[in-house]
N, C-alpha and C positions, 0 to 999 in steps of 0.2 A: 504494500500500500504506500503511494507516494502522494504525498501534500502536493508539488508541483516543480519543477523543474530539477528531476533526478532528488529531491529531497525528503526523505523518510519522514513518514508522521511519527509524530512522539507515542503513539501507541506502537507501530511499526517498530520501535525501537527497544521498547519495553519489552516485548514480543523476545526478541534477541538478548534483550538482559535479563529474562527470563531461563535465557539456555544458557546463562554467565558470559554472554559477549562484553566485554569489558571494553571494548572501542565502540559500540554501544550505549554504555553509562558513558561514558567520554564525551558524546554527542550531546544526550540528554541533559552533561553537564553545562556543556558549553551553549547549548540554549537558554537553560533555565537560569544557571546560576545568579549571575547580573543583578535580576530581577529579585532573584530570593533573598540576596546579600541587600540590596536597597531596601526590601520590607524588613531585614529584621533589623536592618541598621536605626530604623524605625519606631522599635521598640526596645530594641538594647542600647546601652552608652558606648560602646568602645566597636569597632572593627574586628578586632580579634575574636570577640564573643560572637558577633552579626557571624564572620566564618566559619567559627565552630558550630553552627545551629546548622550551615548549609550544608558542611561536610558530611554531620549525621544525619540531615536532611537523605544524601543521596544514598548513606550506608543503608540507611532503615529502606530505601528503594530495593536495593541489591537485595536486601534479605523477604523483602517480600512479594517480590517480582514476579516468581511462580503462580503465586496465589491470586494476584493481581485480577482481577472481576475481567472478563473481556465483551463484557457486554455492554458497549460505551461507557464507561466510567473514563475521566479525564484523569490523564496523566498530569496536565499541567494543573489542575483542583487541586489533586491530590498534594501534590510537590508545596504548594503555595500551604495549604492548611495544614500540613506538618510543620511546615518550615516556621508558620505561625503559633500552633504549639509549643514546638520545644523552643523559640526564642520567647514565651511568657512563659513558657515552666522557667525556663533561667533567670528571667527577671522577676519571679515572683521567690524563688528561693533563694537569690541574691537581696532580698527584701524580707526578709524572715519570713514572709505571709507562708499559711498552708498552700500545698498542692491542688488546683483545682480536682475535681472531680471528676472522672473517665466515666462515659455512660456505656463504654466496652472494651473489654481489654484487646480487640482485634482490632486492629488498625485500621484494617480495608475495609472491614464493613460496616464501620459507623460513620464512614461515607458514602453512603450508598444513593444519599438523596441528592449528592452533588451533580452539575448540569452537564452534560456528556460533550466530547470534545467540539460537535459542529455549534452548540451554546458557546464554549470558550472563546471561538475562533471569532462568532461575530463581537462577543463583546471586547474581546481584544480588536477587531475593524472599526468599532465604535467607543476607541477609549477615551476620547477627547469627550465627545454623548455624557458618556458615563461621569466623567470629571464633573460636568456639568449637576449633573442631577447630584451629584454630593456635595457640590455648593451653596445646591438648592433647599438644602435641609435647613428647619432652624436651627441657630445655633445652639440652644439648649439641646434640642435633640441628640444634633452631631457631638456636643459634648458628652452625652452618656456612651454612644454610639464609640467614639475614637477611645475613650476609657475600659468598653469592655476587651474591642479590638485590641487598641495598642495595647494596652496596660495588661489585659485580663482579669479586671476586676470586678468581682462579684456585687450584683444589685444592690448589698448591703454594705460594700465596701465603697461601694460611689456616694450609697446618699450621707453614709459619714464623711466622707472628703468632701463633698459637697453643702454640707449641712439642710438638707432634704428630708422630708418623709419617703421613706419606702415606698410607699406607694405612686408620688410624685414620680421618681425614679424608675420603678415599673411600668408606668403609665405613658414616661415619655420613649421608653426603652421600646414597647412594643409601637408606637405611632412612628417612631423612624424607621420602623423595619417593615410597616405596614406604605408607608411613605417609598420605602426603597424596593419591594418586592413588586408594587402598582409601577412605578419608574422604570423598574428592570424590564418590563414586559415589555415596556417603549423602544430600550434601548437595544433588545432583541427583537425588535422587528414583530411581536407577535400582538400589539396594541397600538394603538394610537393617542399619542402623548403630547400636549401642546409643553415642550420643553424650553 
């Protein structure tokens, strides 16, 4: 399977690092990395940490490669919400806080509801779109919003850094995501959104 001009798709590839092609993961790093290093740069202080998240980003790839869903599931999803993971696991246990919560110990398939790779592809064609509709949130919104993301902190750990009711907190947490899931469908071509 080729994306388009002799270019392997990132599942084509996983495919391959499935059978331990290590020129393979090479590829998949050299696409992804970049990208992974600026998100966790993001949510970490230092360079050296953002690397280490990406490095085991790719390790945790390699070891579960096989298992890997081949029934659209996104390689580049996946890559992205690990790589966000373990750089708030570090920054949350470099901050004394507890360990967030795991709703499964398998990796793969408490992803399963993520958008298959022809979703990724447009909203990667429409990432300027997308920029947009994230600036379009309110700011309180975005503030809870960038808190759970970047930071990984829990409902109750916003409205105490915030000085908030919980429920305030809650209230704005699901209207951003209801705000961004109506938006999504715009930016995916599958609704029509005066943006």
């Amino acid at each position: 399977m080729a994306v388009g001009d002799g270019v392997a798709s990132s599942e084509a590839l996983l495919a391959r690092v499935a059978e331990h092609d290590s020129s393979a993961l090479g590829e998949l790093y050299t696409r992804f990395a970049p990208g992974l290093l600026g998100m966790a740069l993001n949510i970490l202080p230092d360079r050296a940490s953002a690397a280490e998240v990406v490095e085991e980003t790719f390790v945790r790839l390699w070891n579960v490669a096989r298992r890997f869903p081949r029934d659209g599931a996104s390689v580049a999803a996946w890559l992205a919400l690990t790589a966000r993971r373990l750089a708030v696991d570090m920054r949350r246990a470099r901050q004394r806080l507890p360990a967030l919560p795991r709703t499964n110990a398998n990796e793969i398939s408490e992803y399963a509801w993520l958008p298959g790779p022809e979703e990724v592809a447009r909203i990667e064609e429409r990432r300027e779109l997308l920029r947009k509709v994230l600036n379009q949130l309110p700011k309180a919104q975005r503030m809870v919003l960038e808190l759970v993301v970047l930071e990984g902190c829990t409902e109750e750990e916003i409205a105490a850094k915030l000085g908030e009711p919980l429920g305030r907190v809650q209230s704005g947490l699901r209207a951003g995501m209801r705000f961004l899931r109506h938006r999504l469908r715009a930016v995916l071509g599958t609704w029509s959104a005066n943006i």
